[in-house]
C-alpha positions as CSV (number, residue, x, y, z in Angstrom):
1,X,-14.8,6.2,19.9
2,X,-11.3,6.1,20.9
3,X,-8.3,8.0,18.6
4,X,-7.2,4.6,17.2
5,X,-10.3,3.3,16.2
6,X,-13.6,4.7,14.0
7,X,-16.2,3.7,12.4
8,X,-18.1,4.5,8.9
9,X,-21.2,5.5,9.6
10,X,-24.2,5.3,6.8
11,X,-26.0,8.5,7.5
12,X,-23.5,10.9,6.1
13,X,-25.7,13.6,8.7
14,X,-23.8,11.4,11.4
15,X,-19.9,11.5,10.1
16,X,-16.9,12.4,11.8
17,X,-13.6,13.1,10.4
18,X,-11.1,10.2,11.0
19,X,-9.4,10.3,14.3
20,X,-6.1,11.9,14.3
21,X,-3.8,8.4,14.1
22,X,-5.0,7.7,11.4
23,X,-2.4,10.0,9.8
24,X,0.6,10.0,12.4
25,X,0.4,6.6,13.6
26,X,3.2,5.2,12.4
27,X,2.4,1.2,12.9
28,X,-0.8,2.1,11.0
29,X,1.1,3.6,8.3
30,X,3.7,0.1,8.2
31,X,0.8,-1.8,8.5
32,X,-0.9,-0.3,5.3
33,X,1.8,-1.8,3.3
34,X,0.2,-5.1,3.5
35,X,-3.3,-4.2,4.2
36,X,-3.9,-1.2,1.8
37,X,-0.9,-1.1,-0.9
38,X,-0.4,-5.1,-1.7
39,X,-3.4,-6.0,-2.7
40,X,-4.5,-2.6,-4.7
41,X,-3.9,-2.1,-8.6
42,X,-1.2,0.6,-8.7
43,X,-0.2,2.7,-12.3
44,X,3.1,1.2,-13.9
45,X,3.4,2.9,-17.1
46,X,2.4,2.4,-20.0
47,X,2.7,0.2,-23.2
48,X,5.2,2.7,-25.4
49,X,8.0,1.7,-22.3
50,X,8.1,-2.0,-24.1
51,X,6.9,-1.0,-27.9
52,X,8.6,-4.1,-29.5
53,X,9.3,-7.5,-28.6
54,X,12.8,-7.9,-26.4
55,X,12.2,-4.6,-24.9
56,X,12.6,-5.0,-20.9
57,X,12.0,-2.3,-18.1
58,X,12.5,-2.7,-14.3
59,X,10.9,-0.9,-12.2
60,X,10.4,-0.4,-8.2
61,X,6.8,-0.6,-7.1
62,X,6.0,2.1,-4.6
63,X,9.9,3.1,-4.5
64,X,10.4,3.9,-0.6
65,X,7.1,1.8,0.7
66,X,6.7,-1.3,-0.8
67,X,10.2,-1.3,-3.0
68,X,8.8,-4.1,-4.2
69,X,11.3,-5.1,-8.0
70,X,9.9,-5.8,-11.0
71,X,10.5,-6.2,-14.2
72,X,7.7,-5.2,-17.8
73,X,8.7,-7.3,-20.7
74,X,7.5,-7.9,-24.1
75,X,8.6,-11.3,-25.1
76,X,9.1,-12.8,-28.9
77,X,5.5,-13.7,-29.5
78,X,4.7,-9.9,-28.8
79,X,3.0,-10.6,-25.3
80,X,3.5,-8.0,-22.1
81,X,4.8,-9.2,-18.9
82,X,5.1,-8.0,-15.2
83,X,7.5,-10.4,-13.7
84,X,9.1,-10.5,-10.3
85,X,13.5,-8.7,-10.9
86,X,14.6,-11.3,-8.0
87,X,16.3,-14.6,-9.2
88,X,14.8,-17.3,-7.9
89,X,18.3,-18.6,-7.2
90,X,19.9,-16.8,-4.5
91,X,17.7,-13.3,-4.8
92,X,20.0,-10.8,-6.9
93,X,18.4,-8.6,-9.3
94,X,17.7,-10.2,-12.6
95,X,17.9,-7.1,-14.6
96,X,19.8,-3.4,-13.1
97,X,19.3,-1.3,-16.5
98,X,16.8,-2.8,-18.7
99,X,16.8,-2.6,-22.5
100,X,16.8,-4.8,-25.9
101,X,17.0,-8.3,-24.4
102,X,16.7,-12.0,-25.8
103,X,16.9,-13.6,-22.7
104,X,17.0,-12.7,-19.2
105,X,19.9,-13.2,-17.0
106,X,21.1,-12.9,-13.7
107,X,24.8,-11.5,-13.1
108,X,24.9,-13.1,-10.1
109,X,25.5,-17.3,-11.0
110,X,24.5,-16.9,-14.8
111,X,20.7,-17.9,-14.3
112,X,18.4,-17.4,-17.2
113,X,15.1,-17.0,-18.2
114,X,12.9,-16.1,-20.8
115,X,11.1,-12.7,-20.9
116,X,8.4,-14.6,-20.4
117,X,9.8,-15.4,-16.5
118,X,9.8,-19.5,-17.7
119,X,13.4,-20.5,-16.4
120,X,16.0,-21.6,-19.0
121,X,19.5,-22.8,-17.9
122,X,21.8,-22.4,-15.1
123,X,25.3,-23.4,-15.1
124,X,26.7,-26.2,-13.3
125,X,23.5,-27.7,-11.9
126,X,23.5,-31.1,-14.6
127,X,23.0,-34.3,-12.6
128,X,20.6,-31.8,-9.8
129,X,17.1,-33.8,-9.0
130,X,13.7,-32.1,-9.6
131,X,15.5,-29.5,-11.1
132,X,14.0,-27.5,-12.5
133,X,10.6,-26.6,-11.0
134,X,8.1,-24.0,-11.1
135,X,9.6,-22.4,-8.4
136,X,13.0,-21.9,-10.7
137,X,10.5,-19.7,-12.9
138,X,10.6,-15.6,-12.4
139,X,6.9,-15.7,-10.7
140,X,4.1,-13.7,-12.8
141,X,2.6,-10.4,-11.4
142,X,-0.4,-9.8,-12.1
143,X,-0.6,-7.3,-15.5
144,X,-3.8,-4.7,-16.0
145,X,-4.4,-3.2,-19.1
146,X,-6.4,-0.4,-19.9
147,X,-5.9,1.3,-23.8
148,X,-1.9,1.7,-23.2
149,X,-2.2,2.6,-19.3
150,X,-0.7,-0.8,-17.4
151,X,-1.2,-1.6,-13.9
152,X,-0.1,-4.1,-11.8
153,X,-0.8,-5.6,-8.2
154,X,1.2,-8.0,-5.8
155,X,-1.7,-10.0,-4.5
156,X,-5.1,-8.2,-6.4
157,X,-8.1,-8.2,-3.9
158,X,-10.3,-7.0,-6.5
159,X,-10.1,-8.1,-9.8
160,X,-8.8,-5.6,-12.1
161,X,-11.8,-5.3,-14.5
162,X,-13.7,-4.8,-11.7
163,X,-11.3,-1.9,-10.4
164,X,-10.9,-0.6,-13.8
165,X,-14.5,-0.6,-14.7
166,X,-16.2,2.9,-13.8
167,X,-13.4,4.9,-15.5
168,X,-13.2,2.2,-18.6
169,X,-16.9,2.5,-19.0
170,X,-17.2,7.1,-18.3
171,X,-14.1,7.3,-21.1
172,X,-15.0,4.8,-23.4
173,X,-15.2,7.3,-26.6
174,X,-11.7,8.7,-25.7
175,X,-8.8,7.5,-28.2
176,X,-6.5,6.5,-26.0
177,X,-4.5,5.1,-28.1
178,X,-3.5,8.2,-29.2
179,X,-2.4,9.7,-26.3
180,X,1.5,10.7,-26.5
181,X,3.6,10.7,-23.2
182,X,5.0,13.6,-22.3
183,X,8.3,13.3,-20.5
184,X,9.1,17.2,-19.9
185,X,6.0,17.8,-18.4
186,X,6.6,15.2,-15.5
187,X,6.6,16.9,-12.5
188,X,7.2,15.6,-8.6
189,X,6.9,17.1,-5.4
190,X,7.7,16.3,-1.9
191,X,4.3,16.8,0.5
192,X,4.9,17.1,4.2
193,X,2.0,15.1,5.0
194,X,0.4,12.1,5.3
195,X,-0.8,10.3,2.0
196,X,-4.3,10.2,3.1
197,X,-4.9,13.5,3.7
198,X,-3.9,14.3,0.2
199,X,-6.0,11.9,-1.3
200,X,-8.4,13.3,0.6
201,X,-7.9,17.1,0.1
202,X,-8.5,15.5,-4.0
203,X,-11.9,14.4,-3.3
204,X,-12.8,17.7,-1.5
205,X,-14.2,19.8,-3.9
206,X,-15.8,22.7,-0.8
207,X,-11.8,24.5,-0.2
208,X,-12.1,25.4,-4.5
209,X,-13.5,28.3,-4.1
210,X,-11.4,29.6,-0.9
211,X,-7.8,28.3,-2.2
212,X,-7.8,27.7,-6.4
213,X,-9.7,31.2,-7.6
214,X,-8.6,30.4,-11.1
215,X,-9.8,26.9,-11.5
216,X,-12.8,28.3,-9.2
217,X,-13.4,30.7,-12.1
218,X,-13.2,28.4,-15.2
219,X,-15.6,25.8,-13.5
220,X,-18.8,26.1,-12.5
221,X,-18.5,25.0,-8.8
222,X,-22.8,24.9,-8.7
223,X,-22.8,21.9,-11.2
224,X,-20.0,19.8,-9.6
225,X,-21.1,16.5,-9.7
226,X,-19.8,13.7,-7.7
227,X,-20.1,9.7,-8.6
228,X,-19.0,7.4,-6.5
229,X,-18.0,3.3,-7.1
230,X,-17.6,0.4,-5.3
231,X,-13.5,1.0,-6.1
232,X,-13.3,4.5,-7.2
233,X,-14.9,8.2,-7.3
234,X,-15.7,10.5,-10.3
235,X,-15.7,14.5,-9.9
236,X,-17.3,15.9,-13.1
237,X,-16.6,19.4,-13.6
238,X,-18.8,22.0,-16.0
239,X,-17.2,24.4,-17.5
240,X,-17.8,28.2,-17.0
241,X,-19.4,30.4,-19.4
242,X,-16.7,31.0,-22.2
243,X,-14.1,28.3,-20.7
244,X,-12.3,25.3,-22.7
245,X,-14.3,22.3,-22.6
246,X,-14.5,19.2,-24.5
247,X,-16.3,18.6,-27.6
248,X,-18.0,15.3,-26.8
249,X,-19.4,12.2,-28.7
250,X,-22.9,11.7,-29.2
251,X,-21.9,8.2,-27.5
252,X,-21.2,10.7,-24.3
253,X,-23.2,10.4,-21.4
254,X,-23.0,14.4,-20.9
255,X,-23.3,15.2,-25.0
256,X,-24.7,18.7,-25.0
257,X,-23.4,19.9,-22.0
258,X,-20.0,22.0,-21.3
259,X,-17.5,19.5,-20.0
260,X,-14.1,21.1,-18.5
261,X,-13.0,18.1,-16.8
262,X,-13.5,14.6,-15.3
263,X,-11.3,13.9,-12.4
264,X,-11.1,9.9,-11.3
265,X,-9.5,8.6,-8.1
266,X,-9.3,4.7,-7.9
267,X,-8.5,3.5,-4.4
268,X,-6.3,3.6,-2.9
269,X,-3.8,6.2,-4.4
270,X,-4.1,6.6,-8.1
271,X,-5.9,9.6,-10.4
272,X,-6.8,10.1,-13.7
273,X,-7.6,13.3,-14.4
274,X,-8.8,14.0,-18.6
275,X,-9.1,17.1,-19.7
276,X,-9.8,18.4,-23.6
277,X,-5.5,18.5,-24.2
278,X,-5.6,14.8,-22.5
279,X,-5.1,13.1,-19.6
280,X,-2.9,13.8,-16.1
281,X,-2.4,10.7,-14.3
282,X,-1.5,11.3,-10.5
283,X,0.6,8.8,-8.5
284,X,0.3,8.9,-4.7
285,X,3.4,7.6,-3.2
286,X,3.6,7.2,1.0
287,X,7.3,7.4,1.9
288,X,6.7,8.0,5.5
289,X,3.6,9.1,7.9
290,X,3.7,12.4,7.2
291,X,5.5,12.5,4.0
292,X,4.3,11.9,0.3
293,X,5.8,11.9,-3.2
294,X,3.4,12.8,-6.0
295,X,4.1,12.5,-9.5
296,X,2.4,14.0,-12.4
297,X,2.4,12.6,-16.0
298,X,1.1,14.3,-18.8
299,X,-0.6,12.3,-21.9
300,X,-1.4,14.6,-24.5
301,X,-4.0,14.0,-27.0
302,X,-5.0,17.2,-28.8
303,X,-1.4,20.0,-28.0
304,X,-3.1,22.7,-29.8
305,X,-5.5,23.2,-26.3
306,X,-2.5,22.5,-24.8
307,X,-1.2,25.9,-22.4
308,X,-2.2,28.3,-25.6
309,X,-5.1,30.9,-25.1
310,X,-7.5,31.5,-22.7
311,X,-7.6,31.9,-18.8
312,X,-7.6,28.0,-18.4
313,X,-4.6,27.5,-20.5
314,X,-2.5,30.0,-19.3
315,X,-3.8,28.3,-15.6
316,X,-2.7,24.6,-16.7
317,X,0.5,25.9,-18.1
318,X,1.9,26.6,-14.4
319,X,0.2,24.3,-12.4
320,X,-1.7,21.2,-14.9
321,X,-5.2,21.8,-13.8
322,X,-6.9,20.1,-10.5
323,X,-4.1,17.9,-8.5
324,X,-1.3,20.5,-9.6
325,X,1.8,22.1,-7.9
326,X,-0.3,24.6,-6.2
327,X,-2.3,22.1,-4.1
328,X,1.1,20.6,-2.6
329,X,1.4,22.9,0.1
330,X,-2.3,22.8,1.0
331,X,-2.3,19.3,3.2
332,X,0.7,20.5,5.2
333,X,-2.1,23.3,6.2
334,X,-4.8,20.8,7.0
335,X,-1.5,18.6,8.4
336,X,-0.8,21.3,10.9
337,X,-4.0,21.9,12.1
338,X,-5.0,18.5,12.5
339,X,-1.6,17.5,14.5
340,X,-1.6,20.7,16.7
């Protein structure tokens, strides 16, 4: 097997770690954007950014990789929208700062839409032929939905129910409705290293015990359990004797037992991890080979098990539990020794 290409083998008694380019190759990295990030389901936000109809929010999809505009709206009949920000006239930004909007319209030549995308007028164009077309609309991105999470993709090669499903079926009894952003607690960090290796430092539950004593003490490593999906992976951690853990549903799969976490990654770079307080959704972000922004947002469902008593609290209350601060520095170690 040569360094710039590998195969997956079925007999995990046969694996090999990925060759090395895999995570400095920098024409693989360019050549994810298409490959890997285009057609995957990617976290957006969520439904509070757009709570009433004429609200409108543009964002940058993977800001630094795929900088790919767009724009959430909630139009007059009370209906969400991921359109494309680029007017379909010459290509200037529909929308630069957002807010309470009846129309859309580009500052450009005065084009406008609805916040639906469906074009409206454009000065100075009377008399044109075929005009307009479908192709004068803002195009449609495809828009996931999952309790207030939204999602969106620029060319889906999975469907999202079928992306969404594992996670949407495991949390099912959790009100997610009403979960509460919280802004304050949004942290980001700069990882020298490859977004990969992060991900797959997540999904590697053996270095606990040698690098994250505290979370090694409040879960019971024996009893990690691991699930894995056609799109995504599940990490269900017990709690130790004595630690926080959730009081679960009779509806629960695990009812009975001492829950402390459940820890989701969905392919490629997204994780949801839920924990008694609520849920801290990770977001991935490649900005080059061996660099990687991740953000962490806090939804908070029950603030009274929130950072107050206990060794787990006082834990989460620096570092937010599994995929915190204190992991950031561990995949420039793995980084290091892989590259030497």
């Amino acid at each position: 097997m040569s360094d710039s290409s590998f195969e997956v083998l079925e007999d995990i008694r046969e694996a090999r770690t990925l060759p090395k380019s895999v995570y400095t190759d920098t024409a693989l990295f360019e050549r994810m954007k298409e490959s890997v990030f285009a057609p995957s389901w990617q976290f957006i936000g969520d439904t509070d950014l757009v709570k009433v109809p004429g609200q409108v929010v543009p964002q940058t999809l993977l800001e630094g990789y795929l900088d790919e505009p767009v724009l959430i709206t909630r139009d007059n009949a009370d209906r969400v929208h991921c359109l494309s920000n680029v007017c379909t006239h010459r290509g200037h930004l529909v929308s630069e700062c957002g807010g309470n909007m009846r129309t859309l319209r580009c500052r450009y030549h005065g084009r406008r839409f609805g916040l639906d995308g469906a074009f409206q007028f454009m000065p100075e164009f009377e008399g044109v032929k075929d005009f307009p077309s479908e192709k004068d609309n803002l195009p449609q991105i495809p828009l996931g939905e999952w309790g207030k999470f939204l999602f969106t993709s620029l060319n889906p090669a999975v469907a999202f129910e079928d992306w969404i499903a594992p996670m949407q079926e495991r949390m099912a009894w959790l009100p997610l409705s009403s979960l509460t952003f919280a802004p304050e607690s949004t942290r980001e960090y700069l990882v020298r290293a490859n977004w990969a290796l992060y991900v797959e430092n997540y999904l590697d539950a053996l270095h606990i015990p040698f690098v994250h004593n505290e979370l090694s003490e409040q879960l019971d490593y024996a009893n990690y359990r691991f699930e894995l999906y056609r799109h995504s992976n599940m990490i269900l951690g017990s709690a130790s004797a004595g630690e926080e853990c959730f009081d679960l549903l009779p509806s629960c799969r695990e009812y009975g037992q001492s829950i402390a976490a459940y820890y989701f990654w969905l392919f490629p770079n997204t994780m949801f991890n839920f924990y008694p307080w609520g849920v801290s959704v990770n977001v991935i972000r490649p900005v080059a080979v061996g660099l990687t922004k991740v953000t962490f947002l806090r939804y908070v469902l029950d603030s009274t098990k929130l950072g107050v008593g206990g060794r787990q609290s006082r834990a989460r209350g620096r570092s937010g539990g599994r995929g915190d601060a204190k992991r950031g520095a561990l995949p420039f170690l793995f980084a290091r020794t892989l590259c030497a």
